[in-house]
C-alpha positions as CSV (number, residue, x, y, z in Angstrom):
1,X,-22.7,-23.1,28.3
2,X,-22.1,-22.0,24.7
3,X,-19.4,-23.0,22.2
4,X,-17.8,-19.8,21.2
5,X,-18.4,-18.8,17.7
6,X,-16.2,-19.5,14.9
7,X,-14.6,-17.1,12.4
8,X,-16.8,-16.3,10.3
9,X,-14.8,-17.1,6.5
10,X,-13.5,-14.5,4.4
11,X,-15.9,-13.2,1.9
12,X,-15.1,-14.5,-2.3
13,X,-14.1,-11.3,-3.1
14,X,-11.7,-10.5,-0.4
15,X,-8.5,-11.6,-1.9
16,X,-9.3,-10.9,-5.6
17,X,-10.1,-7.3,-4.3
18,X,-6.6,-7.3,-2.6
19,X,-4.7,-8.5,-5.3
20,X,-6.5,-5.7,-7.4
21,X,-5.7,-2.7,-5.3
22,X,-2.1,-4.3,-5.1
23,X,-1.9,-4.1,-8.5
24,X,-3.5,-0.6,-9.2
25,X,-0.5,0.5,-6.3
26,X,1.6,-0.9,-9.0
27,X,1.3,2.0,-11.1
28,X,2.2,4.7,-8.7
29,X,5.6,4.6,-9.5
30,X,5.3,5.4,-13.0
31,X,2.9,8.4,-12.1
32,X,5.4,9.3,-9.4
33,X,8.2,9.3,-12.2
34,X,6.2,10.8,-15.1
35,X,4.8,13.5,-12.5
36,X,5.8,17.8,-13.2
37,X,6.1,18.5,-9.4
38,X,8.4,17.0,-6.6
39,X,8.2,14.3,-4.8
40,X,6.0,15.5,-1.7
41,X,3.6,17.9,-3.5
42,X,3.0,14.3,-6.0
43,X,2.0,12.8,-2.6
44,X,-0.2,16.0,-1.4
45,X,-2.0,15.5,-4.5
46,X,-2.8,12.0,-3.8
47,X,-4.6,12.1,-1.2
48,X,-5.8,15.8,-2.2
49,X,-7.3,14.7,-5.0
50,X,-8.5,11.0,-4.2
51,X,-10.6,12.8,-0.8
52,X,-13.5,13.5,-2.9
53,X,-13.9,9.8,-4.1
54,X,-13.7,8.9,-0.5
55,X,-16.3,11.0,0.3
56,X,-18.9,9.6,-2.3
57,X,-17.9,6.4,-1.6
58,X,-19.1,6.9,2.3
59,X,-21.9,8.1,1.5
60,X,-22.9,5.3,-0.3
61,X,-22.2,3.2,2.3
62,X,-24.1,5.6,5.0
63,X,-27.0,5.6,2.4
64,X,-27.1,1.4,2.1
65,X,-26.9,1.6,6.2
66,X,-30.1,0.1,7.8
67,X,-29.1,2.9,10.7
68,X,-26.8,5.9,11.2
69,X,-23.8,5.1,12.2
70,X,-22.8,5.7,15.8
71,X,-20.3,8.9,17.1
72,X,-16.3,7.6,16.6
73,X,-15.3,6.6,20.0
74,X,-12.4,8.7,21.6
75,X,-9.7,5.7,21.1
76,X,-10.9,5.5,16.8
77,X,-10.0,8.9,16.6
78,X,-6.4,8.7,17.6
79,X,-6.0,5.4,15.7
80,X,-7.4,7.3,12.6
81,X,-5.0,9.8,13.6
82,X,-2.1,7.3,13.6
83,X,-2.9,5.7,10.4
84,X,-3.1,9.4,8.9
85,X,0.4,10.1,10.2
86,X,1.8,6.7,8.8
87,X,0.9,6.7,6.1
88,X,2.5,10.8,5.4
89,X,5.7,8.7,6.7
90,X,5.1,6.2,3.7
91,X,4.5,8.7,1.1
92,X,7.0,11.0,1.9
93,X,9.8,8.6,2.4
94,X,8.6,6.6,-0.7
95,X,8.3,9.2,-3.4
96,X,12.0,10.7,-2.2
97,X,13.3,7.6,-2.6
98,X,11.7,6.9,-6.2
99,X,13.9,10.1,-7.3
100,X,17.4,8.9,-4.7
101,X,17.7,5.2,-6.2
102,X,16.1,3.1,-9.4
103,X,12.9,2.6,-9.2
104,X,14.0,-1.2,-9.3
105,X,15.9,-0.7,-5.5
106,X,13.5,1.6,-4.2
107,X,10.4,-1.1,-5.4
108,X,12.1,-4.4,-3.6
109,X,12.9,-2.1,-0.4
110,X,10.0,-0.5,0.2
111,X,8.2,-4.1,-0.6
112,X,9.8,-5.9,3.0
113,X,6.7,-4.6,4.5
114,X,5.5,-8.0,5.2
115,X,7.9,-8.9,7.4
116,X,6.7,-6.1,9.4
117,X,3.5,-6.6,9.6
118,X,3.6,-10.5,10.0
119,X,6.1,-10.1,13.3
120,X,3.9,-7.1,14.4
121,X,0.7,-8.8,14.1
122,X,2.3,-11.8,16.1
123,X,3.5,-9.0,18.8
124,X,-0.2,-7.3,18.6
125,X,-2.7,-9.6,17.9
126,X,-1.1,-12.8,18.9
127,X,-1.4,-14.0,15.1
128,X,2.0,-16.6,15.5
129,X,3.4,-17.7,11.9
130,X,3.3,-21.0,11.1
131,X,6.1,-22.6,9.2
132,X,4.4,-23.1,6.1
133,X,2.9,-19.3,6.5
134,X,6.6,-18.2,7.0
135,X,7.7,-20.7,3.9
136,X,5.3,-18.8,1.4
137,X,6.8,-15.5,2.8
138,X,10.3,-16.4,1.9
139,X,9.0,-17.4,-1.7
140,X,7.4,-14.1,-2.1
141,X,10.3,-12.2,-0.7
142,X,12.5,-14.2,-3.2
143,X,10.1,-13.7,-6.0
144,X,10.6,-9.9,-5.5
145,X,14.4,-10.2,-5.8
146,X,14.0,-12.1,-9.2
147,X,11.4,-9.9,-10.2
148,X,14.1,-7.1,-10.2
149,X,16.6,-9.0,-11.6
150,X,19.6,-7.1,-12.6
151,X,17.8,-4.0,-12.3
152,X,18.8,-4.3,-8.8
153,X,22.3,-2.1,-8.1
154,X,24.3,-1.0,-4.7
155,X,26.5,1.6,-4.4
156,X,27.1,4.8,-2.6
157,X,24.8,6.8,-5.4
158,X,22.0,4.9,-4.0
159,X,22.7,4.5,-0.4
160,X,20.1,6.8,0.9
161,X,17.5,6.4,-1.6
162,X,17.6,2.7,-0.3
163,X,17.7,3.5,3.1
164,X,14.7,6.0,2.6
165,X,12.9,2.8,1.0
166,X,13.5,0.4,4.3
167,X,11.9,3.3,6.3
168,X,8.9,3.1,3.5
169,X,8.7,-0.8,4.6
170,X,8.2,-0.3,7.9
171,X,5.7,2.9,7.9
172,X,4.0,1.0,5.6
173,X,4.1,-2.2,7.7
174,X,2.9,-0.5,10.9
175,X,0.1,1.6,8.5
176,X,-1.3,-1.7,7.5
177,X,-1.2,-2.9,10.9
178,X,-2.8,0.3,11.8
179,X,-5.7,-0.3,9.1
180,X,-6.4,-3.8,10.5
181,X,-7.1,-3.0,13.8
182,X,-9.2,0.1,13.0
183,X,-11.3,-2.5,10.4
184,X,-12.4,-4.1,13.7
185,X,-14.2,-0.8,14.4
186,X,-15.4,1.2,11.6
187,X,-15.7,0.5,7.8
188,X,-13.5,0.7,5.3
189,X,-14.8,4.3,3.2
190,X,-14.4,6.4,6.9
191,X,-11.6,4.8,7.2
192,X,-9.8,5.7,4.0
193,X,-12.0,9.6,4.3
194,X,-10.5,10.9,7.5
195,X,-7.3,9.0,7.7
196,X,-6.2,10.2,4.4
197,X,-7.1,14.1,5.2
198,X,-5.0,13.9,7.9
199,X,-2.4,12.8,5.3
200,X,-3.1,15.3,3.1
201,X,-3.0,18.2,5.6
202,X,0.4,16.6,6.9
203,X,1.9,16.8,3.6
204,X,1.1,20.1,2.6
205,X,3.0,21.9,4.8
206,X,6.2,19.4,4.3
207,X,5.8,20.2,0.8
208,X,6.0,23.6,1.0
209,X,8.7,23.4,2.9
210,X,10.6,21.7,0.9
211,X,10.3,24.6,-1.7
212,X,8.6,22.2,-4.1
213,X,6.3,24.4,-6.9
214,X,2.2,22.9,-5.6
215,X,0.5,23.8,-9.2
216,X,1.2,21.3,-12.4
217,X,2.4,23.7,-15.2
218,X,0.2,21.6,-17.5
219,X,-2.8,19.8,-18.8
220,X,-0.8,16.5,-18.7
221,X,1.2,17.0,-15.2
222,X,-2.8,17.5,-13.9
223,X,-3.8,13.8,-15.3
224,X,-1.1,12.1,-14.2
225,X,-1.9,13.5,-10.6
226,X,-5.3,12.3,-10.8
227,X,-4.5,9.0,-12.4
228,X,-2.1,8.9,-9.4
229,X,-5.0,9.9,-6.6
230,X,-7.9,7.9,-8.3
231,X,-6.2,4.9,-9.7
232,X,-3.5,4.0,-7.0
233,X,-4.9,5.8,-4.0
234,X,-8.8,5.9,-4.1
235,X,-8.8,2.2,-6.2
236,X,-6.0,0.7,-5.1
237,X,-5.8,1.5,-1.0
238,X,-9.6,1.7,-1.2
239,X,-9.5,-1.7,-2.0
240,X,-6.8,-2.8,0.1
241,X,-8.9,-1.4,3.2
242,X,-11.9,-3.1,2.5
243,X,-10.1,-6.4,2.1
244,X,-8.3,-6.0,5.1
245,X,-11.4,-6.3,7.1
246,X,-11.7,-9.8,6.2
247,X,-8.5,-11.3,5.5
248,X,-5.7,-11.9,8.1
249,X,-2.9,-9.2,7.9
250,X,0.0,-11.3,7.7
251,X,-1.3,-12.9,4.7
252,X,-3.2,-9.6,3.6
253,X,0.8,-7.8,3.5
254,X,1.7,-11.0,1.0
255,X,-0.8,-10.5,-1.2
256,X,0.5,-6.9,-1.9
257,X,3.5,-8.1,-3.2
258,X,1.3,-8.4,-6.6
259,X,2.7,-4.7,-6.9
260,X,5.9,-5.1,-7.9
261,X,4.5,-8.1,-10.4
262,X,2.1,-5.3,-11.9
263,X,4.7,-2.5,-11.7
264,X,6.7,-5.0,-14.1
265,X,4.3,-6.1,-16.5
266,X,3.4,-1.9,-17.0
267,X,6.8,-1.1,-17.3
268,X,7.0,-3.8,-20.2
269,X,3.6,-2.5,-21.9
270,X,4.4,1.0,-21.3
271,X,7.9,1.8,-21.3
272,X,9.0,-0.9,-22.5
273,X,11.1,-2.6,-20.1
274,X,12.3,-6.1,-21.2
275,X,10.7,-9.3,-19.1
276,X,13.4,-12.0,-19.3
277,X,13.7,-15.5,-17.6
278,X,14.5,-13.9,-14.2
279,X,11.2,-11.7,-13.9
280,X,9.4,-14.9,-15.0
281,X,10.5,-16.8,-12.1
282,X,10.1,-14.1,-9.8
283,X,6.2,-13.5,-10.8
284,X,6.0,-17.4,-10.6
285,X,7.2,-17.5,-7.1
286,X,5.7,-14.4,-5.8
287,X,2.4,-16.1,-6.8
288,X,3.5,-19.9,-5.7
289,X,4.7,-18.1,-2.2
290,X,1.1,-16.4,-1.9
291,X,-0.5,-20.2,-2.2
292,X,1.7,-21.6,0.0
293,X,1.1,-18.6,2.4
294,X,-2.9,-19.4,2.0
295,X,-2.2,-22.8,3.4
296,X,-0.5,-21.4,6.4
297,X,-2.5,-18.1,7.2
């Protein structure tokens, strides 16, 4: 009778890929902000425009391939379907709430994600936090409060901006949930293809809808969509994707938290937000939670 095989260890690039497309994520709200059109036709163009970097990057892959690979069972499909469809409930409840509350409120909402995905990969995949695990996840959470700072504001002007970036948490949550079980199947490039033109084609008639003008009125409004798509979609969820495949989820959703930590640090370079004591300590123990995490994942 044979042993049964070990987990095989996470490849050296996994979690410095993560922390990457994290931080390229970390720009979206600034291209969300500084974007001509509203907030759902920003998000069409998102995925719109990051499906042709998809598609070279699969080819690739299918090239490098030492076979083709086999037909999408019945049960991929749907999941692919799923993720598509989450993700559309991330976008469009994310960019709305970038333009309902500060970016500050909507960026530490939106970022309780983890909490989803860690209890929901304990429900799904039996993955049962440790204490130490759920330690570093109070650290991170915490760090994201300080990284805010006094940014942070309540009141009724914000109320369903910040509700609109709790529903972001858990679409996202349940995406990346989503995106790790589907990385036990197929690779991350189809992945990222097909679940993101189902995205796109879900947004476009929401944005319509919603009366929102589809063409930038300019040279710049265009470059900020594709810095958008290619930077924070195709990089940074590209990224996040491929990483996921070898890293635990609970964990992986920690890592993310880099975001707000490069949203910050771009807001200082770029639009010159002050970085005081309080966004010091929260970068500290965003990254001191993610070590403590590692010990526990």
């Amino acid at each position: 009778m044979t042993a049964p095989a070990l987990p095989r260890p996470a490849p050296v690039w996994a979690l410095p890929a993560l922390a990457l497309g994290a931080a390229f994520i970390g720009c979206s709200p600034i291209f969300v902000r500084l974007s001509e059109l509203g907030p759902t036709a920003t998000a069409f163009w998102r995925l719109a425009l990051a499906l042709p970097l998809y598609y070279a990057w699969m080819k690739v892959a299918d090239r490098n391939r030492p076979a083709a690979p086999p037909r999408l069972p019945a049960g991929s499909r749907r999941r692919l379907l799923l993720a598509g469809l989450l993700f559309t409930g991330d976008l469009f409840s994310w960019h709305w709430s970038i333009h309902m509350t500060t970016v500050a409120n909507s960026t530490l909402l939106a970022n309780f994600a983890p909490v989803f995905v860690v209890f929901g990969a304990w429900l799904l995949f039996g993955d049962r936090p440790r204490p130490v695990f759920l330690a570093g996840l109070a650290l991170t959470v915490a760090g994201a409060a300080c990284l805010i700072g006094d940014s942070f504001s309540i009141g009724a002007q914000n109320a369903v901006g910040d509700g609109l970036a709790l529903v972001t948490a858990f679409f996202f949550g349940t995406y990346l949930l989503t995106v790790k079980d589907l990385r036990e199947r197929i690779d991350a490039p189809r992945l990222m293809l097909w679940s993101s033109l189902v995205t796109a084609l879900a947004l476009l008639p929401l944005a319509l809808l919603s009366g929102e003008s589809i063409w930038p009125t300019s040279l710049d409004g265009f470059l900020v969509l594709l810095g958008l798509a290619w930077i924070s979609q195709a990089l940074g969820q590209g990224l996040i994707a491929e990483a996921f495949g070898h890293l635990p989820a609970g964990f992986s959703s920690l890592v993310i938290l880099v975001e707000p930590l490069s949203a910050a640090i771009l807001g200082w370079l770029l639009l010159n937000e002050a970085l005081g004591p309080w966004q010091a300590l929260g970068g500290a123990l965003i990254l001191f939670g993610i070590l403590v995490a590692r010990r526990g994942a």
